[in-house]
C-alpha positions as a Markdown table, in Angstrom:
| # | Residue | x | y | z |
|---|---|---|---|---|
| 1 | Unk | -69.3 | -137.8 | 20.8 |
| 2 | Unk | -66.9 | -135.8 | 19.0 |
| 3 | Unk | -68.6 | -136.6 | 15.6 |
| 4 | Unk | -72.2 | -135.2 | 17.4 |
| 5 | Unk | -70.8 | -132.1 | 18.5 |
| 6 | Unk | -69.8 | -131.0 | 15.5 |
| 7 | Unk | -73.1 | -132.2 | 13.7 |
| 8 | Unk | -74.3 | -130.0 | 16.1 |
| 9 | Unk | -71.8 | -127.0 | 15.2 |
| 10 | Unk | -72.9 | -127.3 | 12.4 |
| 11 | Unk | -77.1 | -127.3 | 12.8 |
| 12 | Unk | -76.5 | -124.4 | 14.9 |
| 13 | Unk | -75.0 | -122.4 | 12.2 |
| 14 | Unk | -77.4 | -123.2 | 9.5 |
| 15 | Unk | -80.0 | -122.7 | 12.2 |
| 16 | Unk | -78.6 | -119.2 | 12.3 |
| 17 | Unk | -78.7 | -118.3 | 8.5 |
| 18 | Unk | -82.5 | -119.6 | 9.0 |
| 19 | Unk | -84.1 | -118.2 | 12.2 |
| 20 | Unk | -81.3 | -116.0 | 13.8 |
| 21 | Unk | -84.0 | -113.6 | 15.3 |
| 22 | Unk | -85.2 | -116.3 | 17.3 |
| 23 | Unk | -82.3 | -117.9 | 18.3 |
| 24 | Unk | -80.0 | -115.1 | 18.9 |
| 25 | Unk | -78.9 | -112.1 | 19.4 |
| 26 | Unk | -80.7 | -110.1 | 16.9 |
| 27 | Unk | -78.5 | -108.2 | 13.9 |
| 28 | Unk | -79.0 | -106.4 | 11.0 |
| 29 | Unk | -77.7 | -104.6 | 8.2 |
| 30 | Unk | -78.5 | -100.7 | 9.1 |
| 31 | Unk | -77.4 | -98.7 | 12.3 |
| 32 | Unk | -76.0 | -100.3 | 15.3 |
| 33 | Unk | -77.0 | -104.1 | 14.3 |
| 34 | Unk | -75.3 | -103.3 | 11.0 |
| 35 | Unk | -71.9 | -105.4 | 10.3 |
| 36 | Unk | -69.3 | -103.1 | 10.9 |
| 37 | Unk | -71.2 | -104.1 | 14.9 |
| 38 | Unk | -71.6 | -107.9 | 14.6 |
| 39 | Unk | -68.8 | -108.7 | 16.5 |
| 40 | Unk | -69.7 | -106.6 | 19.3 |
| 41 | Unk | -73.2 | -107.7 | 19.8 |
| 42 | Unk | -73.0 | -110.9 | 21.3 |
| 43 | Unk | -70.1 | -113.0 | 22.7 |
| 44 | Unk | -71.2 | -115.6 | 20.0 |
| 45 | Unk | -70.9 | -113.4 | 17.4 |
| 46 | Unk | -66.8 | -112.4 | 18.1 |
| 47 | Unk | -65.2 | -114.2 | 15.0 |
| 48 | Unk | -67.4 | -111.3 | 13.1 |
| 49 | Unk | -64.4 | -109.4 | 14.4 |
| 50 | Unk | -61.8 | -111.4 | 15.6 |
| 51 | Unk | -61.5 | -114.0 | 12.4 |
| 52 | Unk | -59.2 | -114.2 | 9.6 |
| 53 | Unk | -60.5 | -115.8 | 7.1 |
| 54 | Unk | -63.8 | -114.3 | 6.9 |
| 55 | Unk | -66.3 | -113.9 | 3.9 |
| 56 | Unk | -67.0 | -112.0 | 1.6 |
| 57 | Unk | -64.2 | -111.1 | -0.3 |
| 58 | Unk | -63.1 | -108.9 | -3.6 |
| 59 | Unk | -61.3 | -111.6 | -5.8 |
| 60 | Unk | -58.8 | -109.8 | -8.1 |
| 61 | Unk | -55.6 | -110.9 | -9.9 |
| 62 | Unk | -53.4 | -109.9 | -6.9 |
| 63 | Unk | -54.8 | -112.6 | -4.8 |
| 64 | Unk | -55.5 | -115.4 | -7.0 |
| 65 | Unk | -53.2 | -117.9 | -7.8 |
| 66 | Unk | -53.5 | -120.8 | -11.1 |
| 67 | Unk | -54.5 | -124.3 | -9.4 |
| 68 | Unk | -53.5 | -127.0 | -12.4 |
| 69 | Unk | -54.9 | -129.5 | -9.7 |
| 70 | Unk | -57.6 | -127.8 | -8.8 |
| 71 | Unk | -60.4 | -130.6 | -9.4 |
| 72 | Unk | -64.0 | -129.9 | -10.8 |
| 73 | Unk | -66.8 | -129.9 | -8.5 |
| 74 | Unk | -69.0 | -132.9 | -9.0 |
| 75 | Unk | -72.5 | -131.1 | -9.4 |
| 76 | Unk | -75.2 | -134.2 | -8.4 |
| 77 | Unk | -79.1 | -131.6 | -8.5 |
| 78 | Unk | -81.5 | -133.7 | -8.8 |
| 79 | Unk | -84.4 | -133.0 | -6.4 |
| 80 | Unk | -87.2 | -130.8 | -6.4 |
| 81 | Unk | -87.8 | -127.4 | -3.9 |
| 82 | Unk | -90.0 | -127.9 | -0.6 |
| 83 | Unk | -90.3 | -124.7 | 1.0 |
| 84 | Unk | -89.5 | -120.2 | 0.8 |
| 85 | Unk | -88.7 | -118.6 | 3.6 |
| 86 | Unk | -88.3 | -114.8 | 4.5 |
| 87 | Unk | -86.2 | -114.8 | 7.6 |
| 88 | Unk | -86.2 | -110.6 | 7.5 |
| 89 | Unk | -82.7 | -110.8 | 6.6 |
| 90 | Unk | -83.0 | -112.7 | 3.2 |
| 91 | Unk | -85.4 | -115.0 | 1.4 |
| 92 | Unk | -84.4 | -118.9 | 1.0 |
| 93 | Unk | -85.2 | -121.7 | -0.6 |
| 94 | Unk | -85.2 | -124.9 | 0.8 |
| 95 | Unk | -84.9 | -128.5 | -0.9 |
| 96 | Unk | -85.7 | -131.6 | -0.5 |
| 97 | Unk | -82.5 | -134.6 | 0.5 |
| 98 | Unk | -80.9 | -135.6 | -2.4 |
| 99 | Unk | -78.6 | -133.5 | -4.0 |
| 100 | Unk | -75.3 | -132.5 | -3.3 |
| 101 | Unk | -72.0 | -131.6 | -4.7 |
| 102 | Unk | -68.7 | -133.7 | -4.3 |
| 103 | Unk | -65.5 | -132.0 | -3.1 |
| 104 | Unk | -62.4 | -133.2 | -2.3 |
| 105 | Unk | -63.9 | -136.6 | -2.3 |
| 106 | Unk | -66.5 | -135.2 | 0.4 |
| 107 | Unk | -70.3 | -135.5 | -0.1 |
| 108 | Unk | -71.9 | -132.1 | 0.8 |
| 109 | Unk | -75.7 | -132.5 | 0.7 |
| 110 | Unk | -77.3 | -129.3 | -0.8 |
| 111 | Unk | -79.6 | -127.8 | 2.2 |
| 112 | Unk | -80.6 | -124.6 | 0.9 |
| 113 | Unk | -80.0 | -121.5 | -1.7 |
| 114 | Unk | -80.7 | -117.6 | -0.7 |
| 115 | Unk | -79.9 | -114.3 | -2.1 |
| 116 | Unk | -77.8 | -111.4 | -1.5 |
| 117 | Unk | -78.6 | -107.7 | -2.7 |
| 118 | Unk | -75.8 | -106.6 | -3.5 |
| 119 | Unk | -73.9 | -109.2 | -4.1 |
| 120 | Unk | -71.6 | -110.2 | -1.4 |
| 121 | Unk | -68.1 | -111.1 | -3.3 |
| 122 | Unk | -66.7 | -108.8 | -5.6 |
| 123 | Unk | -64.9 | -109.3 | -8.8 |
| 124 | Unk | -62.0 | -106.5 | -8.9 |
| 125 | Unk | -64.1 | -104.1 | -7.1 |
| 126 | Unk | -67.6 | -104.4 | -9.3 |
| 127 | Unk | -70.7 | -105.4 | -7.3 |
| 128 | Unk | -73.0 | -107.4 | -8.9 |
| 129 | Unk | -77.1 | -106.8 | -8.4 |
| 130 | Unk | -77.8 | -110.0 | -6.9 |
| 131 | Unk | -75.8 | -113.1 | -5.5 |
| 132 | Unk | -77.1 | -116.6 | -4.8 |
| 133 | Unk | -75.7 | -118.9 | -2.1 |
| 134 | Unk | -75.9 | -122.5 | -2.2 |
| 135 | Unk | -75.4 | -123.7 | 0.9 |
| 136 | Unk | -74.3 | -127.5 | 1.0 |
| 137 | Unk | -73.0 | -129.9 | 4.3 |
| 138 | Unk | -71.6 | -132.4 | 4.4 |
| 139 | Unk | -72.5 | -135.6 | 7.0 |
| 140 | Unk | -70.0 | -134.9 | 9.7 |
| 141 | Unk | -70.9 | -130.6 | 9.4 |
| 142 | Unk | -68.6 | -129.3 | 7.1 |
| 143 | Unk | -69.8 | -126.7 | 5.5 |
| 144 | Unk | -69.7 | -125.6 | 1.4 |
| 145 | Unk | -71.2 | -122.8 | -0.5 |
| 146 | Unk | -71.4 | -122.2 | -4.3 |
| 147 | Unk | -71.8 | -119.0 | -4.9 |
| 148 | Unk | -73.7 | -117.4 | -8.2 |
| 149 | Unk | -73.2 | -113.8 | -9.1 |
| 150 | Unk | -76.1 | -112.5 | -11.0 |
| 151 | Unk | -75.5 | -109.7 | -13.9 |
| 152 | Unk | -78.3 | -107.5 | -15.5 |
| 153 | Unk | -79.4 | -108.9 | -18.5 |
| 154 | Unk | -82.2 | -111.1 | -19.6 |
| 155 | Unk | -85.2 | -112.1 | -16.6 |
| 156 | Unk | -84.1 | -115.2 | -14.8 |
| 157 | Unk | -86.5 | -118.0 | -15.3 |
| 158 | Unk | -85.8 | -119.4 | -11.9 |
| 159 | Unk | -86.2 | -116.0 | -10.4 |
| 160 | Unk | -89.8 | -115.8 | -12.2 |
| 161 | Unk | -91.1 | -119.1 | -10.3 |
| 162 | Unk | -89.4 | -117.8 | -6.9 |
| 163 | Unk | -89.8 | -114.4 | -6.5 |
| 164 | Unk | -94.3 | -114.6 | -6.8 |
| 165 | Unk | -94.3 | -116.8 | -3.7 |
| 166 | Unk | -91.5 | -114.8 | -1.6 |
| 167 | Unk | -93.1 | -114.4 | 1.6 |
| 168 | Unk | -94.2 | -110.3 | 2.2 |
| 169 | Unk | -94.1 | -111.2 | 6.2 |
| 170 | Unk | -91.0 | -111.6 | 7.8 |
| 171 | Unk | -90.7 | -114.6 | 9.9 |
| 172 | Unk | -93.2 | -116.7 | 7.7 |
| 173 | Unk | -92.8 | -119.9 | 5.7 |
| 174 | Unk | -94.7 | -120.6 | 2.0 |
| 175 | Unk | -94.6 | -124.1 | 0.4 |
| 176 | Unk | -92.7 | -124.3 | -2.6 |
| 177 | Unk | -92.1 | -127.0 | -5.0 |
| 178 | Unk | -90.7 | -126.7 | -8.1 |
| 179 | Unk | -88.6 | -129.9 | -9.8 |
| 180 | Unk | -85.1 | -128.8 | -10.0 |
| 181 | Unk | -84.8 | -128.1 | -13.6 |
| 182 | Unk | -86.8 | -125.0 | -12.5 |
| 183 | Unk | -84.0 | -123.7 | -10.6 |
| 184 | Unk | -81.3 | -124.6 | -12.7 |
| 185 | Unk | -81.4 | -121.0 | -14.5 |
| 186 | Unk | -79.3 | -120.2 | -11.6 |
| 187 | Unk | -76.5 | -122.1 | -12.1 |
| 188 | Unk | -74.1 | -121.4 | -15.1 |
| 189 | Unk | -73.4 | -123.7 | -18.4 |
| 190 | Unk | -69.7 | -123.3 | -17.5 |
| 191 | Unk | -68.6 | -124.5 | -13.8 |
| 192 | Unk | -65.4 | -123.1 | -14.2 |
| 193 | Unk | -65.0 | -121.1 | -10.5 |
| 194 | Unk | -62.6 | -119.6 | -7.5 |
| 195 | Unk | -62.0 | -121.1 | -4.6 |
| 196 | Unk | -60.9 | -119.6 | -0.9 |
| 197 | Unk | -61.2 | -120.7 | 2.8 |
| 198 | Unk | -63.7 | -118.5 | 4.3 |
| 199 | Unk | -66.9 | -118.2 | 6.6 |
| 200 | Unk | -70.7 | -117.6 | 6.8 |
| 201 | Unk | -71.4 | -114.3 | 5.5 |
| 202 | Unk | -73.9 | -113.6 | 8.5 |
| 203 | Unk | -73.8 | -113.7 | 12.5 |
| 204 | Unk | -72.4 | -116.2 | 14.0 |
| 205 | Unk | -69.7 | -115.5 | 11.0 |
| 206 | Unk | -68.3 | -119.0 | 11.5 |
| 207 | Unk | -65.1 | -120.1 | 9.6 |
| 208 | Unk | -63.6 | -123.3 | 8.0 |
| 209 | Unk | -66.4 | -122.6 | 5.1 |
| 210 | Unk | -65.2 | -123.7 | 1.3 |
| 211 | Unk | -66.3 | -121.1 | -0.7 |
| 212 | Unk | -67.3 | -121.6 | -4.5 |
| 213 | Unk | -67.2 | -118.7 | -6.8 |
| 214 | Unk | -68.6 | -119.5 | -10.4 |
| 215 | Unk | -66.6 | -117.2 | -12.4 |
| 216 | Unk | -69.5 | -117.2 | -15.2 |
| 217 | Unk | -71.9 | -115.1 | -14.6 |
| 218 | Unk | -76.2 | -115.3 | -14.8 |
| 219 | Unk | -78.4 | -113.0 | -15.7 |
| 220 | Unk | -81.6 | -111.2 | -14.2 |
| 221 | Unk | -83.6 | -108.7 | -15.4 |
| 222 | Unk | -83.6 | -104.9 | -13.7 |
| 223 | Unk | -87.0 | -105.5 | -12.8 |
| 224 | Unk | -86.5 | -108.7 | -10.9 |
| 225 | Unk | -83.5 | -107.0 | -9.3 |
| 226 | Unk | -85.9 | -104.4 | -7.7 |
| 227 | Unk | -88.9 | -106.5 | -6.5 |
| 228 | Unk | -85.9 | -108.2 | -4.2 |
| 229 | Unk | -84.2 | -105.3 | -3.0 |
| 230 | Unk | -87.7 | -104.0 | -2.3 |
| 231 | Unk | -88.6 | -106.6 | -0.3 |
| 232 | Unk | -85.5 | -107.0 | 1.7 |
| 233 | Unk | -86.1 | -103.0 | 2.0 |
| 234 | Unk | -82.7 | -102.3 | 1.3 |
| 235 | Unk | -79.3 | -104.1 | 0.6 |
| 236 | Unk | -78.4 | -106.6 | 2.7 |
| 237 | Unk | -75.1 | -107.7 | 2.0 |
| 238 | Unk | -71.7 | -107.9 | 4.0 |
| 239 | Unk | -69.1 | -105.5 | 3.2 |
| 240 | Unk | -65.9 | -107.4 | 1.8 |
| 241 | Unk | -63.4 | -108.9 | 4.7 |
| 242 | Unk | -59.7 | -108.3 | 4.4 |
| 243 | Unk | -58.3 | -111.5 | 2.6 |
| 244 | Unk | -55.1 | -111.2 | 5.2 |
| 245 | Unk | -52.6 | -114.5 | 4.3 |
| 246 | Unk | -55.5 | -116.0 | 2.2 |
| 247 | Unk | -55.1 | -116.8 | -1.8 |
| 248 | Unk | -57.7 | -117.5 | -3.8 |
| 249 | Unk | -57.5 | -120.6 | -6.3 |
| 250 | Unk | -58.6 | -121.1 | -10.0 |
């Protein structure tokens, strides 16, 4: 039983990245469903407010500490996309089973990646334009993201194959499939990265999440940057969270 409910922990907080305006209270990133309210919103919502360890954060040399231990992460993409999605709060990209990422001997199936305008995490203060989450979880609902920040430079080739089939509705679903080596522009060569105990960036602001920073960058064009921020109408990105007793590893 004990194994179920947190299967079910953790299908209720993916379902909440996914199709929160259906299934809960409904926030936002302007006025009074903007973050500095999550918390407040709904009872369900309190660890918005209340938690600790909450994401995102600015990672700078005060706070981050040399790992020698600290093991690679065990990248295993292999399959191809099956769906875009444009939940009104950000646009994601589902795949099909199959690939994952290994951490601390721990399987994490990868679910889903989405994007963040502004990024959320900071390096030393400096926002980046864009910031992909891969969100992975693992068979008894732990939870994993690897996070990408993307710097202006170049176009992104993955971004060219998503970005034309974003959804313009809110609320609406496109098929998508793409073989993986389509989306691997949006992972780095180098897999060096930080790592820090944190949360879901978004309502119900869940914690116990194991946060992957790459600390190399990818690049996207200005252009690309725009049509996503234009979509989204705006930025919709979580301020930083105070890192309170946290360090960050590397």
């Amino acid at each position: 039983m004990k194994r179920k409910k947190v299967l079910a922990l953790c299908a209720m907080a993916l379902s909440s990245m996914l199709f929160a305006d259906q299934h809960g209270t409904h926030w936002g990133y302007t006025g009074h469903e903007a973050p500095e309210h999550w918390g407040v919103l709904s009872p369900e919502y309190k660890m918005c407010k209340e938690g600790l360890s909450q994401s995102p954060i600015d990672i700078s040399k005060k706070v981050t500490v040399a790992a020698q231990d600290l093991e690679a992460v065990e990248f295993d993409y292999k399959t191809d996309t099956e769906s875009i999605i444009n939940n009104g709060h950000t646009v994601q990209v589902n795949f099909k089973p199959g690939s994952s990422i290994k951490l601390d001997g721990i399987v994490f199936e990868l679910k889903q990646v989405h994007f963040h305008t502004p990024s959320e995490n900071t390096i030393e203060g400096k926002r980046f334009p864009l910031e992909a989450h891969f969100v992975h979880a693992s068979a008894d609902g732990k939870l994993a993201v690897v996070a990408v920040l993307l710097e202006e430079g170049t176009a992104n080739e993955a971004l060219d194959a998503i970005w034309p089939k974003m959804p313009k509705e809110k609320a609406k679903t496109g098929r998508f499939e793409r073989p993986f080596g389509t989306m691997s522009a949006l992972l780095p060569q180098e897999r060096s990265y930080y790592r820090f105990s944190g949360s879901l960036t978004t309502p119900p602001c869940s914690e116990g999440v194991r946060w992957i920073v790459m600390k190399q960058y990818v690049s996207l064009s200005k252009e690309q940057a725009k049509v996503f921020f234009d979509l989204m109408e705006g930025a919709n990105s979580r301020p930083v969270q105070p890192i309170n007793a946290r360090k960050v590893l590397h």
